[in-house]
C-alpha positions as CSV (number, residue, x, y, z in Angstrom):
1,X,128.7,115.6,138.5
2,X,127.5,115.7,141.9
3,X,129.4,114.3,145.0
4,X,128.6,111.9,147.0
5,X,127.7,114.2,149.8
6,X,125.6,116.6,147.8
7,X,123.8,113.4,146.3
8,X,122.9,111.8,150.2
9,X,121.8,115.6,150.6
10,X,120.0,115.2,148.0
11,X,117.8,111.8,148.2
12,X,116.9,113.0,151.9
13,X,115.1,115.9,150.2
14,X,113.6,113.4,147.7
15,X,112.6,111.6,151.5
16,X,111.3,115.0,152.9
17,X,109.0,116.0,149.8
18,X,107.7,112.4,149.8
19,X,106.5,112.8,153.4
20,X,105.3,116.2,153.1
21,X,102.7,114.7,150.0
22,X,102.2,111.8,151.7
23,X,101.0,114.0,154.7
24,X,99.3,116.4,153.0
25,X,97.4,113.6,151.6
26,X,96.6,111.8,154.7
27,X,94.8,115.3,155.9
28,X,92.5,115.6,152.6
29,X,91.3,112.2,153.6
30,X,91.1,113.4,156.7
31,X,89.2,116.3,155.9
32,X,87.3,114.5,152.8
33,X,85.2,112.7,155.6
34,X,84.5,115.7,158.0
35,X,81.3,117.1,157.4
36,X,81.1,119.5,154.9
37,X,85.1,120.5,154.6
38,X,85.5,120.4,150.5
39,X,87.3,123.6,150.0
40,X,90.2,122.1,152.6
41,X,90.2,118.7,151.4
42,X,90.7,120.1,148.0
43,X,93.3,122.5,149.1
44,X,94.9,119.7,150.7
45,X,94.9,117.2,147.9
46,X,96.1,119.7,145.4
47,X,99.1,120.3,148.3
48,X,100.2,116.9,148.0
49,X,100.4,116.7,144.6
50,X,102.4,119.9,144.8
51,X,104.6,118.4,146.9
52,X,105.0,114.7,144.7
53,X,106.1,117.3,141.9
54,X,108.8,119.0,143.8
55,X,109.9,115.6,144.4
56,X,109.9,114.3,141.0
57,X,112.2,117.6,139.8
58,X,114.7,116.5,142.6
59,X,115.1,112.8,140.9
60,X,115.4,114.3,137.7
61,X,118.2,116.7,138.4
62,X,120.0,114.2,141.0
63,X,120.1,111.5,138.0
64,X,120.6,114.1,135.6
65,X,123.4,115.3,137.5
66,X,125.2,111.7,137.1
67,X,123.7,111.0,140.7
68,X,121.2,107.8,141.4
69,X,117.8,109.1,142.8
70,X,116.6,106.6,145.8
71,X,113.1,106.3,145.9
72,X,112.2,106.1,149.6
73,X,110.1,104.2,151.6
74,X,107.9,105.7,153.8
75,X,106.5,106.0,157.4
76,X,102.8,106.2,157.8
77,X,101.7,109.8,157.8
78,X,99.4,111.0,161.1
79,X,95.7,110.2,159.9
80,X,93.5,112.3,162.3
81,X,93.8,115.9,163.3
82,X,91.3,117.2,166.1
83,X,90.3,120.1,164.0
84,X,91.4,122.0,160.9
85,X,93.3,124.4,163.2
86,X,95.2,121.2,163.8
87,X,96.1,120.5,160.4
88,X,97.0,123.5,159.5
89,X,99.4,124.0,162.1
90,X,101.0,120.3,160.9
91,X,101.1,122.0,157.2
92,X,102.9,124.7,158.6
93,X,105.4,122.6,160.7
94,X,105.9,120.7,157.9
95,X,107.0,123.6,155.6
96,X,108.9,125.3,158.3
97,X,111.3,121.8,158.6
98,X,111.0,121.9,154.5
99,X,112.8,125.3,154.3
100,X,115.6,124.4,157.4
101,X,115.9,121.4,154.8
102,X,116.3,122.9,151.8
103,X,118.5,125.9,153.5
104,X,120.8,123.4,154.6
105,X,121.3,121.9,150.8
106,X,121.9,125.5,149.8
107,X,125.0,125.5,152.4
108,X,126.5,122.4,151.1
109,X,126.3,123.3,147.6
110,X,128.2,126.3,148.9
111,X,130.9,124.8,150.7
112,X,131.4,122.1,147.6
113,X,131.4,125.1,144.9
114,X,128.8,123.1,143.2
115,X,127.0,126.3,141.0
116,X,124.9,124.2,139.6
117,X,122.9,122.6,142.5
118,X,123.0,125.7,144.0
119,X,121.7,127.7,141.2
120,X,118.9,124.5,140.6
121,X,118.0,124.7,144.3
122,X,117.1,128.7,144.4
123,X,113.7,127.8,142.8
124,X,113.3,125.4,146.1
125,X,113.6,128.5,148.3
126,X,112.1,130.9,146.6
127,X,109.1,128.1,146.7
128,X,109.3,127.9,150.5
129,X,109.5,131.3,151.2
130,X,105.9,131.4,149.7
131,X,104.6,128.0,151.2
132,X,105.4,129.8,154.2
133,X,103.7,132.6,153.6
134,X,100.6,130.5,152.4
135,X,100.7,128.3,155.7
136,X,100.6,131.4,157.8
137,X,98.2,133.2,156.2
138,X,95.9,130.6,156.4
139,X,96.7,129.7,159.8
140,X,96.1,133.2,160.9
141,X,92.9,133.1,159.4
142,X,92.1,129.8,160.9
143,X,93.3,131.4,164.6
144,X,90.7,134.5,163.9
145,X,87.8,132.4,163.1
146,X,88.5,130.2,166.3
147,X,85.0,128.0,166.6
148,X,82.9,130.3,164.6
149,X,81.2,127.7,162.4
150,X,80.2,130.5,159.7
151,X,84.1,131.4,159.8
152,X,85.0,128.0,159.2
153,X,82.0,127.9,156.1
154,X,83.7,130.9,154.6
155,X,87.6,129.9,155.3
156,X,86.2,126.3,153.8
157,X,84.6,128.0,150.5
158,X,87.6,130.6,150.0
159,X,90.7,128.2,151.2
160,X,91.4,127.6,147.2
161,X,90.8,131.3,146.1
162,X,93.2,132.3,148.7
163,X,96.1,130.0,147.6
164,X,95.3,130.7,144.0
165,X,96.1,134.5,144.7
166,X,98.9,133.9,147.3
167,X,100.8,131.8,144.4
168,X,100.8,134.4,141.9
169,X,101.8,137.2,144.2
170,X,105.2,138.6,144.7
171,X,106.6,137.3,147.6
């Protein structure tokens, strides 16, 4: 059973995920009408749907649990960027406040003894640490190629190559 604390804890990670698909999906649109950006807004799409599934397996366990998942509402995501560098540094912010999130349900599972959530929750970080990675790869990338407009072709063509490898490897 999961106590009140641990189940507030909970629905604002529910809250958090939400966003994060929610903005990951306002910059595939974003990117779906720039000129020739497919491999991003592909990335991107397939980012937010990532992120609606880590959502879902929090309302699961929180109702599982003996907990009642809220379903948020939401604020309206940023819905222009003034380049892909842009973006990408939002995906990374947004990842970066993901793991401080998540890190801080790990503590309170701790300090309440509650095994279970804590045990459930090491899939979340273990996730982050390689959503992290993923963001900063790609952001790197992104801060190499600068303007180059053949560096963004290729970083636009490989973009979904590169997070297919980056999710299988070890972290």
């Amino acid at each position: 059973m999961l106590s009140k604390k641990m189940e507030a804890a909970l629905n604002g990670q529910v809250l958090m995920e939400a966003q994060s698909s929610q903005a990951y999906l306002a910059m595939a649109s974003w990117a779906e009408v720039q000129a020739g950006f497919d491999g991003v807004t592909q990335f991107f799409f397939r980012h937010s749907d990532e992120e609606r599934m880590h959502m879902l397996k929090l309302i699961h366990f929180i109702n599982e649990r003996g907990g009642k998942a809220i379903i948020p509402a939401l604020a309206q995501p940023e819905q222009t960027f003034d380049s892909i560098q842009h973006a990408f540094k939002e995906l990374m912010h947004h990842e970066v406040a993901v793991s401080e999130s998540i890190n801080n349900l790990v503590d309170i599972a701790l300090q309440e003894k509650d095994y279970a959530t804590h045990n459930f929750l090491q899939w979340y970080v273990a996730e982050q640490i390689e959503e992290e990675r993923l963001a900063r790869i790609l952001l790197d990338k992104l801060e190499m190629i600068a303007d180059d407009k053949g560096g963004l072709y290729l970083f636009d063509r490989d973009i979904l190559q590169v997070g297919a490898v980056d999710k299988n490897s070890p972290a």
